[in-house]
Backbone as a printed PyTorch tensor [residue, N CA C, xyz], in Angstrom:
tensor([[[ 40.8530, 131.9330, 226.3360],
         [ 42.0060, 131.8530, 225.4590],
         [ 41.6190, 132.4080, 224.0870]],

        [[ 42.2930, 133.2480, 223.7270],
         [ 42.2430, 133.7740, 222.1260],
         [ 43.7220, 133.2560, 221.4660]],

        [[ 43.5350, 132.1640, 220.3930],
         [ 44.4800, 131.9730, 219.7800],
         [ 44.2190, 131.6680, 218.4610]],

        [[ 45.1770, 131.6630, 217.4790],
         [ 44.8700, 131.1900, 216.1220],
         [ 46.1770, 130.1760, 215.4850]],

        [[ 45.3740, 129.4030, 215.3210],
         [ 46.4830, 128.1080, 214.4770],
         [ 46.5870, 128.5410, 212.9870]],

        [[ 47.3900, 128.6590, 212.7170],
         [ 47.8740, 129.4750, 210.8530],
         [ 48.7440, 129.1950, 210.3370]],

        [[ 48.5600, 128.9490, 208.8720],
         [ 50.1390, 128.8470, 208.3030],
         [ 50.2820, 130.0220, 207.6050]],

        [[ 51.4980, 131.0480, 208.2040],
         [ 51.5700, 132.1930, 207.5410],
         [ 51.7100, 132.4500, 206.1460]],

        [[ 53.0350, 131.4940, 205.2680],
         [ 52.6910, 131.3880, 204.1590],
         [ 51.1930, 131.4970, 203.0900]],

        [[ 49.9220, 130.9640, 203.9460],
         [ 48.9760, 130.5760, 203.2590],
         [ 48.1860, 131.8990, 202.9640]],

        [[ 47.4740, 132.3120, 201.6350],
         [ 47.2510, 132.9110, 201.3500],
         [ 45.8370, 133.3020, 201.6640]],

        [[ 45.4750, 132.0380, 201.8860],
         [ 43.8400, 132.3810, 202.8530],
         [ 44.1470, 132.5750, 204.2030]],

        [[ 44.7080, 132.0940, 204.6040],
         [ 45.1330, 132.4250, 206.2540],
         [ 45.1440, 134.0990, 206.1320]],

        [[ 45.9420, 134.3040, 205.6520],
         [ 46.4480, 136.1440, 205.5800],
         [ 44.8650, 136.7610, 205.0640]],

        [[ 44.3140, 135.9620, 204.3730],
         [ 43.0380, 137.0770, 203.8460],
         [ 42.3280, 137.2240, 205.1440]],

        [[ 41.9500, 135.9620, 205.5440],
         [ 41.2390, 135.5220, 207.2630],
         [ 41.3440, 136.6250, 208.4630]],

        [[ 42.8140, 136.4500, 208.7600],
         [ 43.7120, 137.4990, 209.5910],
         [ 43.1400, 138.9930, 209.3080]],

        [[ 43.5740, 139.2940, 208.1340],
         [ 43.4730, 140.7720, 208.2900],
         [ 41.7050, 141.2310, 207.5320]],

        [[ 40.6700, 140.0960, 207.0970],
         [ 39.5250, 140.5970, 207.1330],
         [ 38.7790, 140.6640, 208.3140]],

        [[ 39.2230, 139.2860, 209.6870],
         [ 38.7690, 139.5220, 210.8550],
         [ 39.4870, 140.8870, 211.8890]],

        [[ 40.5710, 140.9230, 211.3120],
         [ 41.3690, 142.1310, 212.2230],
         [ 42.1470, 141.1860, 213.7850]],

        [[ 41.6310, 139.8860, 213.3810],
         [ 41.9260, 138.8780, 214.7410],
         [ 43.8880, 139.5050, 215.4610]],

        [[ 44.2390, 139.6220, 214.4600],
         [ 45.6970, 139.9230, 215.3050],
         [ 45.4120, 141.1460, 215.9610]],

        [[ 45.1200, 141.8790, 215.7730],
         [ 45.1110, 143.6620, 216.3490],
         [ 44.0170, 143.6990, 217.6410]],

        [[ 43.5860, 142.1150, 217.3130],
         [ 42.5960, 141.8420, 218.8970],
         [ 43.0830, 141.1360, 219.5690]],

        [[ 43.8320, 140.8750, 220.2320],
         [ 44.7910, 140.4960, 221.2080],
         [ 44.8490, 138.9610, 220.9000]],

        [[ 44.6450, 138.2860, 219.8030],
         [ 44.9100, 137.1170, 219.4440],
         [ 46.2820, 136.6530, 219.5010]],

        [[ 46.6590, 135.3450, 220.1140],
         [ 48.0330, 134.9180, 219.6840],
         [ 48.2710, 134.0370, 218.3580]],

        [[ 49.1600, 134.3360, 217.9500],
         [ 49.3040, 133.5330, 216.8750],
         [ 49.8800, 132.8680, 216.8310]],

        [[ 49.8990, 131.5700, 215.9280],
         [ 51.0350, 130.5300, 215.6060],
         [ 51.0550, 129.3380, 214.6770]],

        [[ 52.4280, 129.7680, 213.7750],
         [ 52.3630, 129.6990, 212.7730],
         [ 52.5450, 128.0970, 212.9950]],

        [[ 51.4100, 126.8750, 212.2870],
         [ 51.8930, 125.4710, 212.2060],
         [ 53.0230, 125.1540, 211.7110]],

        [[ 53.7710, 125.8090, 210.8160],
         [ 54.7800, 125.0670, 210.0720],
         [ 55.8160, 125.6190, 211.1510]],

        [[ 56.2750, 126.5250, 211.6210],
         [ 57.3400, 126.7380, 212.3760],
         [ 57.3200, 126.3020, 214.0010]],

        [[ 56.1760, 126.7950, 214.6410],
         [ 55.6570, 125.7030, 215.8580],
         [ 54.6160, 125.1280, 215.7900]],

        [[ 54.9420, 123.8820, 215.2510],
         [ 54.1330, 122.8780, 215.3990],
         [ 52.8870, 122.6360, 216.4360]],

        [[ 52.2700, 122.2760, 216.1500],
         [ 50.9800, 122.1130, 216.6670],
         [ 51.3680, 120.6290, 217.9730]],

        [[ 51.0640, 121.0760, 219.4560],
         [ 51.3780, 119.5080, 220.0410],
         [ 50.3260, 118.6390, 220.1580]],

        [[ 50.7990, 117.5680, 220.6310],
         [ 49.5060, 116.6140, 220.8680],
         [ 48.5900, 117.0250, 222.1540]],

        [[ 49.3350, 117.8600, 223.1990],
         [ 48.1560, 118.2290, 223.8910],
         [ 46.8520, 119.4670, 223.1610]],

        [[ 48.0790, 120.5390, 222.8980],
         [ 46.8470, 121.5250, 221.7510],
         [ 46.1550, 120.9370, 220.8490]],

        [[ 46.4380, 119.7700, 220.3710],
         [ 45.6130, 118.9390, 219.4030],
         [ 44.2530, 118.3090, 220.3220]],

        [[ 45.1370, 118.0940, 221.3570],
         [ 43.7870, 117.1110, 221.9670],
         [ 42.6970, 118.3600, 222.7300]],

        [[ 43.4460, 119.1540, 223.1100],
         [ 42.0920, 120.3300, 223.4630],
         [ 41.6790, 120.9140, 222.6020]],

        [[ 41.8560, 120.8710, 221.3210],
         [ 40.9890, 121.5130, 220.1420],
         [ 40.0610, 120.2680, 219.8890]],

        [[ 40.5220, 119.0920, 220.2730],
         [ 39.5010, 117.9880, 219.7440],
         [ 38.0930, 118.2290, 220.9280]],

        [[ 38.4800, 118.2950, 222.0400],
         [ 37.6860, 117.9570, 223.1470],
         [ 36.7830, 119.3230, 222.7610]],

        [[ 36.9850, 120.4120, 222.2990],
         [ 36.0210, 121.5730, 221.8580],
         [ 35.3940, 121.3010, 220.5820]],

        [[ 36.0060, 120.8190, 219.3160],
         [ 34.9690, 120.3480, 218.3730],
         [ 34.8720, 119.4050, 218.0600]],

        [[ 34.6790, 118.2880, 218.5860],
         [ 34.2810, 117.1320, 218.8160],
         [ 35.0000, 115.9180, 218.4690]],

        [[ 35.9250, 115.9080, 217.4310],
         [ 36.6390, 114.7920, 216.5630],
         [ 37.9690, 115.3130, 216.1470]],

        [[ 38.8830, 114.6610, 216.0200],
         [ 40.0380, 115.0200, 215.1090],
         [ 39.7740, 115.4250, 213.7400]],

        [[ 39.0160, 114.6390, 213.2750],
         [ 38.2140, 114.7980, 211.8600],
         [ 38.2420, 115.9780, 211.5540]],

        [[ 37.5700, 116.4100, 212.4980],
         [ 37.1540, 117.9670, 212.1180],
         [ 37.6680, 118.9650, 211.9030]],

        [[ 39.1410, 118.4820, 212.6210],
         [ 40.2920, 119.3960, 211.8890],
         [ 41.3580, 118.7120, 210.9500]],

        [[ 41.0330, 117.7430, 210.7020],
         [ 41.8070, 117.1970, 209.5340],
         [ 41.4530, 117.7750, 207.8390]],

        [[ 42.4060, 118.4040, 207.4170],
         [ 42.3000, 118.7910, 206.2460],
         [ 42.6070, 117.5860, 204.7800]],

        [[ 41.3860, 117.5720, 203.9970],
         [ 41.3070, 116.5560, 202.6100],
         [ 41.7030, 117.3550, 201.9490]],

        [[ 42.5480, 118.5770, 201.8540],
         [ 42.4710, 119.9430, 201.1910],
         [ 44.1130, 119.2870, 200.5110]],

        [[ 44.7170, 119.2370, 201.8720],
         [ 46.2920, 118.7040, 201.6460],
         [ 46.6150, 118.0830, 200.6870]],

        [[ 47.9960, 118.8310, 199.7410],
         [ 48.2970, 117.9210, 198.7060],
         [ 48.5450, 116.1580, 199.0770]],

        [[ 49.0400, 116.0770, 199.8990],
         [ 49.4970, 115.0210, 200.3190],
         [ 48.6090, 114.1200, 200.5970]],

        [[ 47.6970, 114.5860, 200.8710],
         [ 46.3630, 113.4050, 201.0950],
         [ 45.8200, 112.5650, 200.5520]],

        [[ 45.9440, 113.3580, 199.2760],
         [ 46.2070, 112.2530, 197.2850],
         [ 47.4260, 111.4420, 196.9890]],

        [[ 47.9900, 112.1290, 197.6690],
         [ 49.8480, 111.7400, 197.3590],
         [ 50.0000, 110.5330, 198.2520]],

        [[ 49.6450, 110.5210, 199.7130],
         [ 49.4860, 109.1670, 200.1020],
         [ 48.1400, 107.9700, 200.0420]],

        [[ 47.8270, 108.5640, 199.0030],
         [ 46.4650, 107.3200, 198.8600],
         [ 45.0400, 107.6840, 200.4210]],

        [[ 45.4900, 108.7330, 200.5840],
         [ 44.7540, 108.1130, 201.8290],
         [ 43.1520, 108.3880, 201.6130]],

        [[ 42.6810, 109.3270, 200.1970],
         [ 41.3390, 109.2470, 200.1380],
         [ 40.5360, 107.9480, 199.5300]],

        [[ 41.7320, 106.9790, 199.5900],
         [ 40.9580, 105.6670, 199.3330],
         [ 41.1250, 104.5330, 200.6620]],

        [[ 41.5690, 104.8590, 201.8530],
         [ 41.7730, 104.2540, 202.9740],
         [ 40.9310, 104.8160, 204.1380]],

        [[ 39.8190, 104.0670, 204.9770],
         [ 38.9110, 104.2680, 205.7880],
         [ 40.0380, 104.3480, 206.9810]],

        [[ 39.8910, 106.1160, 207.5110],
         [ 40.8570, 106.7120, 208.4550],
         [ 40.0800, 106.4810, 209.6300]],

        [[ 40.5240, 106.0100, 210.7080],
         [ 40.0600, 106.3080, 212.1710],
         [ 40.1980, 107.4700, 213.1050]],

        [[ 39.6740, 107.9600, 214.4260],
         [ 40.4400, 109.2500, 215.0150],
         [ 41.6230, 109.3580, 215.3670]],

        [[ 42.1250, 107.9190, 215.5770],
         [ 43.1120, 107.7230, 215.9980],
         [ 44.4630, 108.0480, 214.6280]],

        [[ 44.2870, 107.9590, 213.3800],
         [ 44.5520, 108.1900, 212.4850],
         [ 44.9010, 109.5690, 211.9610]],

        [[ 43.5760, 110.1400, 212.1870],
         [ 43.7850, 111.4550, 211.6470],
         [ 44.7370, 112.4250, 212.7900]],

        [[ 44.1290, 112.2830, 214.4470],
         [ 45.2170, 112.5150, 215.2490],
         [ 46.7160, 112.4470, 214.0010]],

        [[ 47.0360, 111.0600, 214.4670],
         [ 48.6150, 111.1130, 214.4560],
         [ 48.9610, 111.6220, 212.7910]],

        [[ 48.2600, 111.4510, 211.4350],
         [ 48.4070, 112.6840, 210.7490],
         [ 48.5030, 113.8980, 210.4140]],

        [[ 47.9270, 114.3550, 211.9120],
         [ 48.2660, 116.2620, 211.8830],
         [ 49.0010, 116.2060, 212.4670]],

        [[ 49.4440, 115.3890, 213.9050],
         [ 50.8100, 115.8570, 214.5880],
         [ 52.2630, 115.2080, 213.5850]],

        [[ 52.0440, 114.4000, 212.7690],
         [ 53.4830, 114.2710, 211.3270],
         [ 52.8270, 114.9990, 210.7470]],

        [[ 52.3580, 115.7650, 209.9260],
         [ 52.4060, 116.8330, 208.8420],
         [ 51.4760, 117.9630, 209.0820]],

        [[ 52.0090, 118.9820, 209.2450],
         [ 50.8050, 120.5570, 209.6420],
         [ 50.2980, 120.5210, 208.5300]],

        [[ 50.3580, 119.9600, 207.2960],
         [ 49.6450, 120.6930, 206.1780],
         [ 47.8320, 119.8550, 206.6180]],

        [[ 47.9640, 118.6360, 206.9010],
         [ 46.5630, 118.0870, 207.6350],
         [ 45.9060, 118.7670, 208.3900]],

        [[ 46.6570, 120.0500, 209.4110],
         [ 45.4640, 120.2720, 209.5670],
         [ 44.5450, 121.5000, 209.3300]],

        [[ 43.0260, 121.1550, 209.2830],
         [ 42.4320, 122.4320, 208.3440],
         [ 42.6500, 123.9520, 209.3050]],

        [[ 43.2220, 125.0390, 208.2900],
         [ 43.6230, 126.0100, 209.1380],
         [ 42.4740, 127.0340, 208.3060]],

        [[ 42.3340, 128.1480, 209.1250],
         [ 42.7220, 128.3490, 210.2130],
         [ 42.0230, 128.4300, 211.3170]],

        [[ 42.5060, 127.5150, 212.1880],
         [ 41.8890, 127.2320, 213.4040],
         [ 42.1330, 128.1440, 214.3470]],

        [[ 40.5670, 128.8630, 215.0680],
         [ 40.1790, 130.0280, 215.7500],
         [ 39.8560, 129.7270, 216.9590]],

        [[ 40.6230, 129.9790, 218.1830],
         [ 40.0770, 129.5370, 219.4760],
         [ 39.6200, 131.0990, 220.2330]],

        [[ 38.4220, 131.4900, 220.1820],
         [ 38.2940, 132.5350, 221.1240],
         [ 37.1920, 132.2060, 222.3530]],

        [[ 37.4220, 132.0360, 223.5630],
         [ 37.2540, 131.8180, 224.8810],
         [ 36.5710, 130.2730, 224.3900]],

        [[ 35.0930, 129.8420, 224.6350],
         [ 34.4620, 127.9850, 224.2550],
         [ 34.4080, 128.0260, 223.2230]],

        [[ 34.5660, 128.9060, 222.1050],
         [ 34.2800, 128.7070, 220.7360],
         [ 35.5220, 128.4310, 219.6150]],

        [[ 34.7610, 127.7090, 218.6990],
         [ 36.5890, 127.3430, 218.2750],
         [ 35.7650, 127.3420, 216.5890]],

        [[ 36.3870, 127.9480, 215.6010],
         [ 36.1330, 128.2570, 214.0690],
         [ 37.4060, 127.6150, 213.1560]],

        [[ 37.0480, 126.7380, 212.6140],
         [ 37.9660, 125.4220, 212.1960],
         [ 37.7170, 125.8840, 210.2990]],

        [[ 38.7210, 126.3030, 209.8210],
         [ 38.3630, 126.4820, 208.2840],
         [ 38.2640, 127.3420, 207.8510]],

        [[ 37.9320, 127.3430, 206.2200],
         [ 37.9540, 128.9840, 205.8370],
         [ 36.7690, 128.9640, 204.5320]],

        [[ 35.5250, 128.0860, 205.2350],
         [ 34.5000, 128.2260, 204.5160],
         [ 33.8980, 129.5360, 204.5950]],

        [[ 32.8850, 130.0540, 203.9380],
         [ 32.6730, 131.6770, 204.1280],
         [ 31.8630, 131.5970, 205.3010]],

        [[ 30.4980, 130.5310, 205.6460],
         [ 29.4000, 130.4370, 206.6340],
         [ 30.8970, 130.6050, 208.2710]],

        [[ 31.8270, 129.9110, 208.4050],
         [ 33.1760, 130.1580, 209.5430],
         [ 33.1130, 131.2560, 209.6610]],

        [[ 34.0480, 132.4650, 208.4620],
         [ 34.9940, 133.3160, 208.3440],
         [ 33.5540, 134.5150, 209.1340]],

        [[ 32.3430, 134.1090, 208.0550],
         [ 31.3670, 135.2040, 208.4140],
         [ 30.8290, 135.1110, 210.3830]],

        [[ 30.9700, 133.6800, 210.6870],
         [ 31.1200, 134.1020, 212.0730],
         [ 31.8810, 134.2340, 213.0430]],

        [[ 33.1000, 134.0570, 213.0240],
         [ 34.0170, 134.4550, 213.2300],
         [ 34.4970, 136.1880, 213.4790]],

        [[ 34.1670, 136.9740, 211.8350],
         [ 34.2060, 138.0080, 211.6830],
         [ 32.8710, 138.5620, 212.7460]],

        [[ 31.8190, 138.2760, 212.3600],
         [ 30.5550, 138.8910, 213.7810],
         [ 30.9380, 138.7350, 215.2740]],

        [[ 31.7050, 137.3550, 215.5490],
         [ 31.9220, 137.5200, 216.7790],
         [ 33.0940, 138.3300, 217.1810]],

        [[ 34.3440, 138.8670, 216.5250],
         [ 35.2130, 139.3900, 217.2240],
         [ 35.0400, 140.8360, 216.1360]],

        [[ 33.9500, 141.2180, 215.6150],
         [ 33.9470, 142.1790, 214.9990],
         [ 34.7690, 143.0340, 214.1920]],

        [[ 35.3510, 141.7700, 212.5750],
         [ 36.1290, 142.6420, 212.0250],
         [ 36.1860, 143.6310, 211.0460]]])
């Protein structure tokens, strides 16, 4: 499976996209805010990198806005926070065949970019 979880609006998403070249490589795309992310695609991105956590974004305005960096979150938690609000989760999430690139730290983007050569 080659897919990418994105919010098109986002301005790192778009840098991501067109520095990997990922769309013009037969990637599918899809945008979180317009199709939502489900709880099964949630749960097979978990079962590949290990935790919900790991795609839960602290980035989100809202994450301040609901107090929640002062409340000890469970998986079960962060789950049902990305499936109510896409902005939770950290984009952009890269599924190409077992490998999955969660974020848009540079150490990601730079492997990401080596593996699908952009």
């Amino acid at each position: 499976m080659k897919k990418i979880y994105h919010l098109s609006t986002c301005t790192t998403c778009q840098r991501i996209l067109e520095e990997t070249g990922a769309a013009e490589k037969g990637f599918t795309l899809q945008d979180v805010k317009t199709a939502g992310i489900t709880p099964a695609q949630l749960d097979e991105l978990k079962e590949k990198v290990g935790s919900y956590e790991a795609l839960f974004s602290r980035r989100a305005l809202k994450y301040k806005e609901l107090g929640l960096k002062d409340q000890v979150l469970t998986e079960a938690d962060y789950r049902r926070l990305i499936l109510e609000e896409y902005t939770f989760l950290k984009r952009p999430v890269v599924v190409a065949g077992k490998k999955v690139f969660v974020g848009s730290e540079k150490k990601t983007v730079a492997a990401l970019t080596a593996l699908i050569g952009g």
